[in-house]
C-alpha positions as CSV (number, residue, x, y, z in Angstrom):
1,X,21.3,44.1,14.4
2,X,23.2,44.1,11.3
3,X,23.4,41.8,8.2
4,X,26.1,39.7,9.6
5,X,25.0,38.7,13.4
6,X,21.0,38.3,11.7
7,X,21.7,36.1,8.8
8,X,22.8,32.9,11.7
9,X,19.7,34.2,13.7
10,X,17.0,33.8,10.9
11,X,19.0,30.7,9.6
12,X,18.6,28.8,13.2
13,X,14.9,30.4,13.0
14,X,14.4,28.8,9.7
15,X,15.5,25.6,10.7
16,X,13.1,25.6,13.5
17,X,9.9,26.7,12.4
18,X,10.2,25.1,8.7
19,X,9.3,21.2,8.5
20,X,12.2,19.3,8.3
21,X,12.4,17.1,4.6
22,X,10.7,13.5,5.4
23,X,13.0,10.7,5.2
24,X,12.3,7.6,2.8
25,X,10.7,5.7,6.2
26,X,8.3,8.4,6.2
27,X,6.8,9.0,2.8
28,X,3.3,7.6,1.8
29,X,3.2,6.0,-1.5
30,X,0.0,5.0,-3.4
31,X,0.5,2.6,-5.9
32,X,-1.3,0.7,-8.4
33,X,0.2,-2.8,-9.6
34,X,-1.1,-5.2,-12.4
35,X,-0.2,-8.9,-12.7
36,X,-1.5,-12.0,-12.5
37,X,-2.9,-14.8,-10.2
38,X,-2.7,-18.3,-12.3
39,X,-3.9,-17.3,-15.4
40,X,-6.0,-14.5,-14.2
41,X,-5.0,-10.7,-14.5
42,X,-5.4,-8.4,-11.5
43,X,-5.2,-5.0,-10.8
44,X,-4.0,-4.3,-7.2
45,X,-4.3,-0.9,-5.4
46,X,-1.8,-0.4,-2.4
47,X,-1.1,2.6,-0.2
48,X,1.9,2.3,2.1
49,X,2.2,5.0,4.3
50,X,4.5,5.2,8.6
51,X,1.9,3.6,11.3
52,X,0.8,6.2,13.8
53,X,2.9,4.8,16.4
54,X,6.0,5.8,14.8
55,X,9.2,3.6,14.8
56,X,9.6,1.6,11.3
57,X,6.4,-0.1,11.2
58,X,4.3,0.6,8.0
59,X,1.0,0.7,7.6
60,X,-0.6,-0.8,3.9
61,X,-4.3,-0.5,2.8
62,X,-4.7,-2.8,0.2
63,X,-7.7,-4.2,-2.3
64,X,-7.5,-5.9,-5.6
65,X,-10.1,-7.5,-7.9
66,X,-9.6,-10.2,-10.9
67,X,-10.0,-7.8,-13.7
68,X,-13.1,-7.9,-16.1
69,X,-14.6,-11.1,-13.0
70,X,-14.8,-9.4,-9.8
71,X,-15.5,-6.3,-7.2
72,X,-12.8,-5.0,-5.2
73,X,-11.8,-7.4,-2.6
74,X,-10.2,-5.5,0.7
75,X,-6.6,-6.7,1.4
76,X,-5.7,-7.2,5.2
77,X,-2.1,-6.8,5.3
78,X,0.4,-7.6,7.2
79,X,4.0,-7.1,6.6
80,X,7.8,-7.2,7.8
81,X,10.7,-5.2,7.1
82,X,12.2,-7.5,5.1
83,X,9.4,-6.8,2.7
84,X,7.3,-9.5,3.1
85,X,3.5,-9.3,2.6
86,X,0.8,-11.3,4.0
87,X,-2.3,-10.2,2.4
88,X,-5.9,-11.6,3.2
89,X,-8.9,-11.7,1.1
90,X,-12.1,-10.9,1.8
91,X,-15.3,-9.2,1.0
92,X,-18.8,-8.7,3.4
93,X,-20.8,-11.3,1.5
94,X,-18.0,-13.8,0.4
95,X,-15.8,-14.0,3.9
96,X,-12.2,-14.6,3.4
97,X,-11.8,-16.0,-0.4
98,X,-8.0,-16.3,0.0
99,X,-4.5,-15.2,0.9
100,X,-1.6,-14.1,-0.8
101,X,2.0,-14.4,0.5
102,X,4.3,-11.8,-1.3
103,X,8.0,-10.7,-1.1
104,X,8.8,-7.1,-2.4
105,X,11.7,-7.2,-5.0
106,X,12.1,-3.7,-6.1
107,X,8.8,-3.0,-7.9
108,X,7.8,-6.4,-8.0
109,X,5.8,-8.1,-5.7
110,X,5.4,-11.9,-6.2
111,X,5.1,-15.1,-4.4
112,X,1.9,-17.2,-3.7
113,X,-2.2,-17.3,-3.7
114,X,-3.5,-19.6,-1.6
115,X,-7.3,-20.7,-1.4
116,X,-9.1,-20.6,2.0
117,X,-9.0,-24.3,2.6
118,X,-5.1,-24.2,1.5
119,X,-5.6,-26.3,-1.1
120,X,-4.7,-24.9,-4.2
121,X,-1.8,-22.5,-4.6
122,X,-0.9,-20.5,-7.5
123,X,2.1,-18.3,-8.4
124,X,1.0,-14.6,-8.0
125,X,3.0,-11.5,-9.9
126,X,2.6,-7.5,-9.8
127,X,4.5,-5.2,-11.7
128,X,4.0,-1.5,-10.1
129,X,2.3,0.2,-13.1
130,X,3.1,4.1,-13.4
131,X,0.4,6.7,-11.5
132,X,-0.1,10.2,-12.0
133,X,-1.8,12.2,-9.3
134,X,-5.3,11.7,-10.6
135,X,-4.9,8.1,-10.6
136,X,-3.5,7.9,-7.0
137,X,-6.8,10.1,-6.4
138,X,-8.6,7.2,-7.6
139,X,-6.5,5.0,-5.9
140,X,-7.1,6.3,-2.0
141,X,-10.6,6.8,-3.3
142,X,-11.1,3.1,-4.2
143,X,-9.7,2.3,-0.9
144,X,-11.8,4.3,1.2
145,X,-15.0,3.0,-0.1
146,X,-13.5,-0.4,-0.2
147,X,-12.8,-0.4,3.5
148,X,-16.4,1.2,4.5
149,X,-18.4,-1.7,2.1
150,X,-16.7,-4.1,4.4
151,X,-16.2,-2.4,8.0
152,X,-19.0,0.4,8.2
153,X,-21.7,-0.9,10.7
């Protein structure tokens, strides 16, 4: 075979076997926002990563805790692809403590916190905070053990 007719061979070959580049839909982020509910600052861990099933849906593990007040409390989520966020607080002793209703805007998420009885609602904000790869360690770490505390038997 020479040069000529083997270079389109191991091109096609390459093509093949090597894994093609992921698309934007299906990179996993991990993420780490700070902001505020009311008066109160937060730290928020997220990871957003393609559901198993395929197609567009994501799949977000979230937790977040009132910084210097509170444990992690486990976020369930669920969202849209217009980027809106329905997140729901809870923790094994306390139950559901509350709900937050969010709208991605860039690296922004805001909208509302709403108590369990739906009572009192207060404007919630979170600023994506820069991560290196030991923080985003951290961050699936904190996840992980905040999603046993609360669903391991």
């Amino acid at each position: 075979m020479t040069f000529r007719t083997w270079m389109p061979t191991a091109a096609l070959l390459a093509a093949t076997l090597l894994p093609r580049a992921a698309s934007a839909g299906d990179q996993t982020s991990v993420l780490q926002y700070t902001g505020r509910v009311g008066e109160r600052a937060v730290t928020m861990y997220l990871k957003d990563e393609p559901a198993p099933c395929g197609g567009t849906a994501r799949l977000i593990t979230a937790a977040y805790r009132y910084d210097g007040v509170s444990q992690w409390l486990e976020l369930r989520v669920s969202n849209d692809d217009r980027g809106h966020l329905a997140m729901v607080e809870s923790g094994l002793a306390a139950g559901v403590s509350g709900a937050l209703m969010l709208v991605r805007d860039g690296s922004v998420l805001k909208g509302k916190w709403i108590s369990p009885d739906g009572e009192r609602l207060l404007p919630a904000r979170f600023d994506q905070a820069p991560t290196s790869a030991k923080k985003r360690e951290e961050i699936e770490d904190t996840l992980e053990k905040v999603h046993y505390e609360n669903d391991d038997c």
